[in-house]
Each structure stands twice: as C-alpha cells, then as structure tokens.
C-alpha positions in Angstrom: 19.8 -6.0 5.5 16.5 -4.3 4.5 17.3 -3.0 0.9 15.6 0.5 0.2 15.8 2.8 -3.0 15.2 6.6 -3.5 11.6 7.5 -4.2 11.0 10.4 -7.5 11.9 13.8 -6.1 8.8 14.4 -7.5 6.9 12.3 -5.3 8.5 13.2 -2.6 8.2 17.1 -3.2 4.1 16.3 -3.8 4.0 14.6 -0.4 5.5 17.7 1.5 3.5 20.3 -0.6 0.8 20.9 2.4 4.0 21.7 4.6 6.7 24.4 5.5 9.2 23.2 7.7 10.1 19.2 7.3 12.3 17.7 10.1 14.9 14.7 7.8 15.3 11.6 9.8 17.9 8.9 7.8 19.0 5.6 9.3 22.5 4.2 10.5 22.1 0.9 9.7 20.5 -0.7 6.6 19.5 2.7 4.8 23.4 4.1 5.6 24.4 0.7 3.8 22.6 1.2 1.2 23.6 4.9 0.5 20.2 5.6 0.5 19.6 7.5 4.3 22.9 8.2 5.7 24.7 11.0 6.4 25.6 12.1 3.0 22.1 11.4 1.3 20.3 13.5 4.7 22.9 16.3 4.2 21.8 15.9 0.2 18.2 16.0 0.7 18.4 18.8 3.3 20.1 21.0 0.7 17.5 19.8 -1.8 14.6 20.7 0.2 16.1 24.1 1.0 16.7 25.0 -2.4 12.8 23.8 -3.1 12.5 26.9 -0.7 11.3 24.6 2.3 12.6 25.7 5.8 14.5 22.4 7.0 14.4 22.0 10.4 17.4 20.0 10.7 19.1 16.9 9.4 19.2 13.8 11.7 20.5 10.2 11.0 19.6 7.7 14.0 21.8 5.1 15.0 18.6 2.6 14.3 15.4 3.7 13.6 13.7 0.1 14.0 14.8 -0.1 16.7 12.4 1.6 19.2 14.1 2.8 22.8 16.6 4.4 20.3 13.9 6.1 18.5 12.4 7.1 21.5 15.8 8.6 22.7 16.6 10.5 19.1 13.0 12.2 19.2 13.3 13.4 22.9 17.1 14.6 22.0 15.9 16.9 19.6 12.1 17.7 21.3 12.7 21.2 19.6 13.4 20.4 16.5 10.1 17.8 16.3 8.0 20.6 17.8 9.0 22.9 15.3 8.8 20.8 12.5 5.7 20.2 10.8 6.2 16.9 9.1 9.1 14.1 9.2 10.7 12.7 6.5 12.4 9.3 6.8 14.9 8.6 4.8 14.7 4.5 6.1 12.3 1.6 5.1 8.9 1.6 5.8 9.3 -0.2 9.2 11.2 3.2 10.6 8.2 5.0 8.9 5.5 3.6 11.2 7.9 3.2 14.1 8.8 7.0 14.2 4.5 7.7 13.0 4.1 5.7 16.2 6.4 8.4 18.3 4.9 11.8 17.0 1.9 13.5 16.4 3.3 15.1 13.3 2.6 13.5 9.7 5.5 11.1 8.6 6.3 10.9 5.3 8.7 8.1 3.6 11.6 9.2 1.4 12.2 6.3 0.0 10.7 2.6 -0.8 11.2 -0.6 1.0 12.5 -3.6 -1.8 13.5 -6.4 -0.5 15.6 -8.0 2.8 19.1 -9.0 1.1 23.0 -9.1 1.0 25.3 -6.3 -0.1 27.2 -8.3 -2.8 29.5 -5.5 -3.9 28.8 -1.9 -3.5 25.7 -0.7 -5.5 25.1 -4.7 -6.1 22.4 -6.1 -3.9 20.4 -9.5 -4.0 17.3 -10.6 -2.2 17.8 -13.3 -0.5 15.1 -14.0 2.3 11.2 -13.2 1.7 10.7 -13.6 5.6 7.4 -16.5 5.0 7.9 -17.6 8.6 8.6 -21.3 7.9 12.5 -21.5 6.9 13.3 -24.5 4.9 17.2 -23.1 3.5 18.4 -25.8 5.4 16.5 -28.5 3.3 18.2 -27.0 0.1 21.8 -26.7 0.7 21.9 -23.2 2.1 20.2 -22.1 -0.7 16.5 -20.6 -0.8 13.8 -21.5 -3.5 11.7 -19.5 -2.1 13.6 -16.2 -2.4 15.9 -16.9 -4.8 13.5 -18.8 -7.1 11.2 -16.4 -8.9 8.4 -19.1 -8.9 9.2 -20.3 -5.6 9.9 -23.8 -6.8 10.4 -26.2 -3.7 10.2 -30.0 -5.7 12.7 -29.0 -8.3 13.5 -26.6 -11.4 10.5 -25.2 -13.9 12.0 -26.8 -16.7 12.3 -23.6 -18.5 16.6 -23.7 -17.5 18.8 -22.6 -20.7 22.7 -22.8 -20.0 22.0 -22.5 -16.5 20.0 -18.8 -16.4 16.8 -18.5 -14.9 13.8 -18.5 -17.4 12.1 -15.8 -15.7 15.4 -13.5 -15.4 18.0 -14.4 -18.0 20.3 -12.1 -16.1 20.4 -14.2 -12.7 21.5 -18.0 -12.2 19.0 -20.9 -11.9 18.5 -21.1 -8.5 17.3 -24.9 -8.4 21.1 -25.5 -10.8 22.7 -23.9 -7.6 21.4 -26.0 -5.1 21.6 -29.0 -6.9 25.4 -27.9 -7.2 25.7 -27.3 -3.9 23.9 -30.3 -2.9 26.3 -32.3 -5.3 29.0 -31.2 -2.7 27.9 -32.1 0.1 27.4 -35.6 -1.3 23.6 -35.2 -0.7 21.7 -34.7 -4.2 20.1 -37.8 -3.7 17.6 -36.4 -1.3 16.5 -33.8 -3.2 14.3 -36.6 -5.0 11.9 -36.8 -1.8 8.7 -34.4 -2.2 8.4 -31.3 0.0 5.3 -30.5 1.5 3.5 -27.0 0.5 4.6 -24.5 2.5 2.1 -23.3 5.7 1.3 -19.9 4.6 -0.5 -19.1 7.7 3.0 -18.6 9.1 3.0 -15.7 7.5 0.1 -14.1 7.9 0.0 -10.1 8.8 0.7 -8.7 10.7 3.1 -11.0 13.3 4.7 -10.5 16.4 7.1 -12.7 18.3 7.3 -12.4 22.1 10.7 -13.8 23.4 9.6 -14.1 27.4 12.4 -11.5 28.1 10.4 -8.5 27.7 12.2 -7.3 24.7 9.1 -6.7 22.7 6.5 -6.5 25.1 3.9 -3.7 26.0 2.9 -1.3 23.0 4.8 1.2 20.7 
C-alpha cells in the first residue's frame, strides 16, 4: 500500500486561500487504510473547511483514485459538483493528485503527503518495505529487501555499525542484513550470501516510467 500522512492544516488552509468553494476528493483504497482519506477523515475535513468559513461543495471518497476509468467515472457522476467547485482537494497520494489534475481544468490541491509504499503491521503501525528501483533482487536475500529495509541500501552485507542486533542508523528498527542472514540461516542457504552482488542498474529507475502490458490496459494518454 502507498503510505500517506496528513499535511499542517496550516498548509493546507494557505493552499486554498485564493479559493471559495473546494470540492474534497478522499480515496478507498490505500488513503482509507491508512485513516488518512476515507470516509471519516473527508466528513472531518469537510466540517473543518466549513467551519474556516469555506463553502464545501461536497465530500467524495472514490473507490480508487489511481486508478483512471474510475476516476473518470467519479468526476462525470458528480459533473455539478466539479463545475461548481473552484478547486479539488485530494485527500490520496500524490499519484491520485496528478491523475484527478489530469481530469479537470480546476486547480488540484493535495491534502496530504505521499511517504513511502509499505505494510500495515498493526493499525497506526506502518513499515516501508519496497522503494520501487525497478530491478527486484528480494528474492536474492531471503525475502528480505536491503534495499528498502536497509537505510544504506547495503546489498554485500551489514555496515558493520550492528549493536545487539539494531540498526546503526535507526536504533529503533532491526538490522536488516541480521534478518536476512536469519532468514537465510533457515533456509539452509547462508552460504551464498558470501558471493558479491553487482551494483544495482539505476537506469531502471529513471523518471518518469511507464510499463505497457500489450493488453491495452495502459495505453493511449490520460
């Protein structure tokens, strides 16, 4: 899941300064998960707005707002409220942001600020887990990323800097190279951790990407 935190009121409230009548767009998926755009943080920020003195349009949370035929469906539903609205909040990571900018010809504001892609440990607990570089090599370490999970992105062994098994960067989180040696211990497969891994091929993840499957999913523009 795409991890996503509140921005400051404040910054928010600056943003929609210039404007009267914001239309509140929150996301069923990932931002729902996450208690940060769902139908209770929308309702929230609607009566926030309102009592800002802001004329709210109306409060909206889309089943998927990356996801773009649903977009497309959720702004023609509610054509009146968009064309009364004079701005649109989302309340959704930075990738429903430009998907809904893409959509309308009103100004599109974020509501809150895209973190990290993750796991929902516990509720209120998240962890990173995948930086998305394009060249997944999880498989080489057990399951386990170094990449990700490794603040120094290790991939030929620990930093050296291990005490009692915390990381030296983050005293708080777990070595991740003392996990996946674990893990590899397990499997009965430590021994090849010994061979050298080649640098990673950052041109994998070069900016912006786009993947076409052959099955027209993602073809033709937004």
């Amino acid at each position: 899941m795409i991890f996503t935190k509140p921005k400051p009121m404040k910054e928010i409230l600056d943003s929609l300064a210039p404007y009267e009548k914001p239309l509140i767009l929150g996301c069923g998926t990932c931002s729902a998960d996450c208690h940060t755009g769902g139908e209770k943080e929308v309702a929230d920020m609607k009566k926030r707005l309102k009592s800002e003195g802001m004329g709210v349009v109306e409060g909206v949370v889309v089943e998927s707002l990356c996801n773009l035929e649903k977009v497309r469906r959720a702004l023609k539903d509610k054509k009146e409220q968009v064309k009364e609205a004079d701005v649109v909040l989302v309340m959704s990571c930075g990738i429903a942001v430009q998907v809904v900018a893409a959509h309308t010809d009103k100004p599109v504001m974020p509501g809150l600020d895209t973190v990290f892609a993750g796991v929902l440990e516990r509720i209120g607990h998240y962890r990173e887990m995948c930086s998305i570089c394009g060249q997944c090599v999880v498989g080489e370490y057990g399951g386990i990323c170094p990449v990700s999970r490794c603040p120094k992105e290790l991939l030929n062994g620990p930093c050296g800097g291990t005490i009692d098994g915390k990381c030296e960067v983050d005293s708080e989180i777990e070595c991740a190279w003392v996990e996946i040696y674990e893990r590899m211990k397990s499997l009965g497969n430590e021994g090849s951790l010994a061979r050298i891994a080649k640098p990673k091929d950052h041109l994998r993840s070069t900016h912006p990407r786009r993947v076409n499957t052959g099955k027209g999913i993602l073809k033709g523009e937004w």
